[in-house]
N, C-alpha and C positions, 0 to 999 in steps of 0.2 A: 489941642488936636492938630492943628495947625504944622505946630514944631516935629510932632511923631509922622506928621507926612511927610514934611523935609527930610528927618533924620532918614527915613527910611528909601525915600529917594537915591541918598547920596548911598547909602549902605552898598546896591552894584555895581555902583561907578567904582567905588573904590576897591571892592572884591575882582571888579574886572580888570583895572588897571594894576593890582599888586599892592595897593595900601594900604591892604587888609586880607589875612588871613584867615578871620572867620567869616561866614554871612550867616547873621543875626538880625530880624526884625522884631522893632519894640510896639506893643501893642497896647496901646491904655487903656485903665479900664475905666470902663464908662456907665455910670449908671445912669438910669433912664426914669424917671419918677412918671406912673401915667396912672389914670383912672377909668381904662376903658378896658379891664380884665374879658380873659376868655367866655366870661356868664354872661357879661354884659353885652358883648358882639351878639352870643347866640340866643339872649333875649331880644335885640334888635331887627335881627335878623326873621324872628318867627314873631314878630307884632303882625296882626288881623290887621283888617281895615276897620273893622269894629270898637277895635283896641287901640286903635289911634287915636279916635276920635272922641272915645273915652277918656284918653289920657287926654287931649288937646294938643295934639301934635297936629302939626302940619303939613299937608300930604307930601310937598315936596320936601322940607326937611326932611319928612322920613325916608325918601327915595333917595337924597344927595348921600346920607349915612349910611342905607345898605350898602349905598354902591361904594363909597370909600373902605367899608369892609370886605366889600366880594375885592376890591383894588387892593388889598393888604396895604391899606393905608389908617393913619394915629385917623381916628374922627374925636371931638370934643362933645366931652357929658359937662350941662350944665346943670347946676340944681335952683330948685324953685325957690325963691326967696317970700315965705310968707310973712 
């Protein structure tokens, strides 16, 4: 990821100084491997207080997770190891 920053750095230097005739930026693809799909936010997101404490969540865990959702930010699903 690193090197497609550089490359593309240098791509308007050189378009703007003449060392190049095209401007072409390369874009990697990048895949993302997560387990927190769209069901599972808008499960998160509609747990009770009832339903917390049913499942045994803990209240601030479940407050730090909505809010990193309402943040559009990755939050972590752990599973229960019986």
């Amino acid at each position: 990821m690193r090197f497609a920053l550089l490359g593309n750095i240098r791509k308007p230097a050189d378009y703007v100084s003449d060392k190049s005739n095209v401007l072409e930026f390369y874009i990697p693809e990048v895949k993302i491997d997560r387990n927190d799909d769209i069901a599972v936010r808008d499960k998160i997101l509609s747990i009770t207080p009832a339903e917390r404490k049913r499942l045994n969540i803990n209240k601030s865990t479940l407050w730090y997770m909505q809010k990193a959702i309402k943040d559009r930010k990755r939050i972590k699903i752990y599973t229960k190891k019986v």
